[in-house]
Phi, psi and omega in degrees: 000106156330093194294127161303113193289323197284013216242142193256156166284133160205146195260168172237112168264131188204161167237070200284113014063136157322255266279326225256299170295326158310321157315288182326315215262015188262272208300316186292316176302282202305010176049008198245051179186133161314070164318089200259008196163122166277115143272129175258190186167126168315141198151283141345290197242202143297141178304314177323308184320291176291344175277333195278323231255320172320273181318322162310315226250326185303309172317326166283327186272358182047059166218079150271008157288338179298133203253155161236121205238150191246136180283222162264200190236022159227154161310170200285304171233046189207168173270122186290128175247101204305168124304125190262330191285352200248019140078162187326318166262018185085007203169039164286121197144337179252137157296117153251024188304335198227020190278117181307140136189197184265033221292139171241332169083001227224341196316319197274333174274019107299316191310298174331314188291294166314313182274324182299322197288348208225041211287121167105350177275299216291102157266138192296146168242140165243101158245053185195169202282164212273013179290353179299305216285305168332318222269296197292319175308312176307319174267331167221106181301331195279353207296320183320317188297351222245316207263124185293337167173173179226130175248127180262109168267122185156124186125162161237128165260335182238347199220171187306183198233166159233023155241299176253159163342296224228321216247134194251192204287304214255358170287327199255355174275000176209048188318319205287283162335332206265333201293301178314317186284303176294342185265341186290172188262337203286119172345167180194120133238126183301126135254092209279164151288019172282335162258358168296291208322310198247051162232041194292192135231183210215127163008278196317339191278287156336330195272351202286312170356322175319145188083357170237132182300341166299327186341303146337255182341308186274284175321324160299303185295341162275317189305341163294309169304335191287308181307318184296295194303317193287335184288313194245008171216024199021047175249155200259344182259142154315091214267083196287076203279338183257010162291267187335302178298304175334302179327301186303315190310301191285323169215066197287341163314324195295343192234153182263113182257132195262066181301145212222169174229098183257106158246149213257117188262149193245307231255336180296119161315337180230339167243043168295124142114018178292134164283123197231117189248135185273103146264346188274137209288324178307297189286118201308115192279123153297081176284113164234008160245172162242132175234138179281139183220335178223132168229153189254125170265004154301319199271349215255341186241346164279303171323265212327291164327306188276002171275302185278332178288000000 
């Protein structure tokens, strides 16, 4: 099949997690974007995990042209500390017992590999902590200047963290990665959780689907999820936070974007992976994020809907 040239590029980093897979199948469904590559990375899950859960999700949509490369299997200096609301594989709800896949271990010398062929093109979607992108920066300092932006699901800026007191999972599972990427010249635009809070979704939102062949797959695969988010993070909805970071690729008008001066705390006993945003108005700021701060979830779950149906 002949790639639209006019379909903007982007790689998707990912740890698949529902949400994450919803993410996928939003971007894949909706036909307005150059898949050029699935990088997986640890974080949801085990790199196994998230790469068999990657090949699942290619696989429902039958888009096995999509290539997937898998990164490694820890954070950059740290012991990859799993998610728990996404269950044992990382995607509970779905069988993936027979699902085929790879480890290539390479996921940042792709990253690489694509934007050096494509330069001033590629834009990165991240939706799991930042060790691919760290990883591909470290070995080629020039690549940021290189990459047209990256949107970044990830951080709390206004609100509690949902890994630690203040850091939300995926700034705290790889704070040191995340430190490298905000410290890099390369565009950022933030989707932090302050707005995925006030957008779950909810069964009834899912139900709307009847009739798409995702329908199924996708209602098993949220009740797990649901369950999972209310046992360990007392939200009664599906807090699709790599939905959202999607969202922005297909409308970013839709959302209120901020520029901010963002640094990454590494070093704190209690607050490792806090997005520490320069709020105080005296001081002259180093703007290195754009952070998304209001999206309207009437419009943000009918696209959504008419899109995956």
């Amino acid at each position: 099949m002949k790639k639209n040239k006019d379909l903007q590029k982007i790689i998707i980093d990912t740890d698949p997690g529902h949400d994450d897979v919803l993410a996928m199948m939003l971007l894949v469904k909706s036909k307005r974007a150059d898949i050029m590559s699935i990088t997986t990375v640890a974080g949801n899950s085990t790199i196994q995990n998230v790469t068999r859960n990657a090949a699942f999700t290619l696989g429902l949509l039958k888009k096995r042209d999509i290539s997937i490369f898998s990164g490694k299997a820890r954070p950059l200096k740290r012991k990859l500390i799993a998610a728990v609301v996404h269950g044992k594989s990382g995607l509970d709800g779905a069988d993936t017992s027979r699902t085929k896949f790879e480890l290539t271990g390479d996921a940042h010398r792709k990253i690489i590999e694509l934007v050096r062929e494509n330069p001033y093109q590629v834009t990165i979607l991240t939706l799991g902590p930042l060790s691919n992108i760290a990883r591909a920066f470290m070995a080629d300092p020039e690549l940021p200047s290189l990459v047209k932006k990256i949107i970044i699901m990830g951080g709390a800026i206004n609100v509690c963290g949902n890994k630690n007191r203040v850091a939300e999972f995926n700034m705290s599972v790889d704070p040191e990665a995340a430190d490298v990427v905000f410290k890099s010249s390369v565009k950022k635009i933030v989707i932090p959780i302050d707005i995925c809070n006030d957008i779950p979704l909810f069964l009834s939102d899912f139900n709307k689907l009847e009739g798409s062949k995702l329908h199924k797959p996708i209602m098993s695969m949220m009740k797990h999820f649901i369950s999972g988010i209310k046992k360990y993070e007392g939200t009664k909805g599906a807090l699709v936070y790599d939905v959202v970071a999607a969202y922005y690729l297909l409308n970013p008008k839709a959302f209120t974007i901020e520029p901010m001066d963002v640094v990454i705390e590494t070093k704190g006993e209690y607050t490792f992976g806090m997005t520490v945003a320069e709020k105080r108005i005296s001081v002259k700021k180093n703007i290195n994020a754009y952070v998304g701060l209001q999206l309207n979830r009437k419009n943000f779950v009918e696209d959504f809907i008419k899109i995956l149906k």
